[in-house]
Steps between C-alpha positions, in 0.01 A plus 500: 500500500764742572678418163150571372491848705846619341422399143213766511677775674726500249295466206337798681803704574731481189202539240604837260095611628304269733136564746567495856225536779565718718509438925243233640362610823194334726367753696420765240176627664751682777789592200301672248764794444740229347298451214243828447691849531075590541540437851747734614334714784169348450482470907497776750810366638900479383499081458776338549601106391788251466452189348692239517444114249676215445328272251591157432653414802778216467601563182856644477451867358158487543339876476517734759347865453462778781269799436536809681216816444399780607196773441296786639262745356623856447215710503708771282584283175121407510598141562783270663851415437646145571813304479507136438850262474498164401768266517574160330781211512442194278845293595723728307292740382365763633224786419363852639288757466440840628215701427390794616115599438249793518144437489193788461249416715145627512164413639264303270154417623500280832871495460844602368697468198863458380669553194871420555814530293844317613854560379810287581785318437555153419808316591575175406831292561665127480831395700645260268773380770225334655409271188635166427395399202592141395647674175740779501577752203166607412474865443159513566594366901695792653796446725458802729243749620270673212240778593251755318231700546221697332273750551124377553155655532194359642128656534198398669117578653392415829125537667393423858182631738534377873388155388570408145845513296634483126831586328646461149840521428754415268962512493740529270263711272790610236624127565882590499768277399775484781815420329770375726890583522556220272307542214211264597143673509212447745157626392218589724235355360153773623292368835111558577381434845123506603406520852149508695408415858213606758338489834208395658431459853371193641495631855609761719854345537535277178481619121557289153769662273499303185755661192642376221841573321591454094845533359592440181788597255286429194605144446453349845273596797440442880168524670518543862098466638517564882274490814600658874324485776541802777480508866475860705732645152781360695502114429497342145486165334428380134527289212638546140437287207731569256403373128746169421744562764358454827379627844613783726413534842494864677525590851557866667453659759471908642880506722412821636278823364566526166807229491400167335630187398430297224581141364451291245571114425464361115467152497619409107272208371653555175797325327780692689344334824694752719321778742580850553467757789450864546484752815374843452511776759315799458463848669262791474604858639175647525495851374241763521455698183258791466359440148165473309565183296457227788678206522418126549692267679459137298264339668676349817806442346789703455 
C-alpha cells in the first residue's frame, strides 16, 4: 500500500500541470474563514482559531495541516477583515497559504450578508534529500530542496440570521501555475466549496444543528452531511457521514466564556483503511461596536 501511496504522489508532483485538492478538514462548521473570505467579521466578535489534523494516521508521511485565522468586523470599511494560514506536509512535501480577506457586509432581510474577496500567496515546496527512490538519475526526481510560489485570489458570499446559515465560495480563481526552482510546474487547479447548516431547538438546554459541506476542484468532490447535538451552548457531540470515505465523530465542549474546544475523529471505511484526527481551539473577544448594520453570531457555533 505504501508503494501504492508513493507511485501517486509522484505522478501528482512531477506532472508539467496536474489538479490538486486543496486541505481536508472535519470540522468545517467551526472553520468557515478557511474556505469563504465572506465570513470575515460576520460576528460581533474578533474570532480566533487554530486547527490542528493529522489524517491517515500510521502511514509514514501521512498529511498533516494546521490552520490558524483570525477576523473581526470593522465598522469603518463597512465590513470585516480576516487572516487565515494554512499549512501542509505530505512526507516531503510541503504546502501553504496565506490569505488575507475583506468582506462588505450588510443587513438583508432577517439577516446579514457577505460578499468577500481574498488575496494571497501560495507556496509550494519538495525536499528531495528526503526521497529514495529505487532509481536514481531521473531529472524529473530532485536531489535537494525545490520551492515556488504564486499569487492567488479567492471570492465568496456568505448569509446567516440567528438560526439558519449558507456560504459559497470558491480558490484559486486565476488558477496560477507555481513553477518551482527547478523548472517543474505545479498548477492550481480552481476550488468551489458549498456550505449550509441550522438550528432548531428541541428544548431549553438541547438544539439540533444539522450542516452540510461540498468541495470540489471540478473533477472530484467531497460531501460532508453533518448533525450536532447541543447542551447549555457549552457541550457538543455529532456525527458526520462523509460520501465514500467514512464516518467522523465530533465532540466539544465551552472551556471557559468564549474559549472552546473542538475534536474530531474520521474513521476511513474506504480503501486507505487508516483514520485521522483533528483538534480545534477557538476564541471569541467580544467587542462592542456602535453600528446600524447588526450582526449575527452563527447560530451557536462559532
Amino acid at each position: 500500500m505504501k508503494q501504492l501511496i508513493l507511485v501517486l504522489i509522484f505522478a501528482l508532483f512531477f506532472a508539467d500541470s496536474f489538479a490538486q485538492q486543496d486541505a481536508q478538514f472535519s470540522q468545517n462548521m467551526f472553520n468557515k474563514l478557511a474556505n469563504n473570505p465572506a465570513y470575515a467579521g460576520s460576528n460581533q466578535a474578533i474570532s480566533a482559531i487554530g486547527l490542528f489534523r493529522s489524517q491517515w494516521t500510521g502511514f509514514d508521511g501521512a498529511p498533516q495541516t494546521t490552520n490558524l485565522s483570525i477576523h473581526a468586523p470593522i465598522d469603518r470599511i463597512h465590513g470585516g477583515l480576516g487572516l487565515s494560514v494554512i499549512s501542509e506536509e505530505i512526507a516531503a512535501f510541503q504546502n501553504t497559504s496565506i490569505n488575507l480577506s475583506y468582506a462588505f457586509q450588510t443587513q438583508l432581510g432577517n439577516g446579514q450578508l457577505g460578499i468577500g474577496l481574498s488575496v494571497g500567496m501560495f507556496q509550494s515546496g519538495l525536499d528531495g534529500s528526503l526521497l529514495d527512490p529505487s532509481q536514481g538519475g531521473d531529472n524529473a526526481i530532485p536531489s535537494a530542496e525545490v520551492t515556488g510560489s504564486a499569487f492567488d485570489i479567492g471570492a465568496g458570499v456568505y448569509y446567516n440570521t440567528q438560526d439558519v446559515y449558507f456560504g459559497l465560495s470558491t480558490a484559486h480563481i486565476s488558477e496560477p501555475a507555481i513553477e518551482w526552482s527547478d523548472g517543474q510546474t505545479q498548477q492550481l487547479n480552481q476550488h468551489y466549496f458549498l456550505i449550509a447548516g441550522s438550528y432548531h431547538e428541541l428544548t431549553s438546554a438541547l438544539s439540533l444543528n444539522p450542516s452540510i459541506y461540498l468541495k470540489s476542484d471540478g473533477s472530484s468532490a467531497q460531501l460532508d452531511i453533518n448533525t450536532n447535538l447541543l447542551y447549555n451552548d457549552k457541550f457538543w457531540g455529532g456525527l458526520s457521514y462523509r460520501i465514500d470515505d467514512g464516518i467522523v465523530v465530533l465532540a466539544g465542549l465551552e472551556l471557559m466564556k468564549d474559549l472552546k474546544l473542538g475534536l474530531a475523529y474520521d474513521i476511513v471505511t474506504s480503501e486507505i483503511n487508516k483514520n485521522s484526527f483533528e483538534v480545534m481551539l477557538g476564541y471569541n473577544f467580544n467587542i462592542k461596536v456602535d453600528t446600524q448594520v447588526k450582526r449575527y453570531k452563527n447560530p451557536r457555533f462559532l
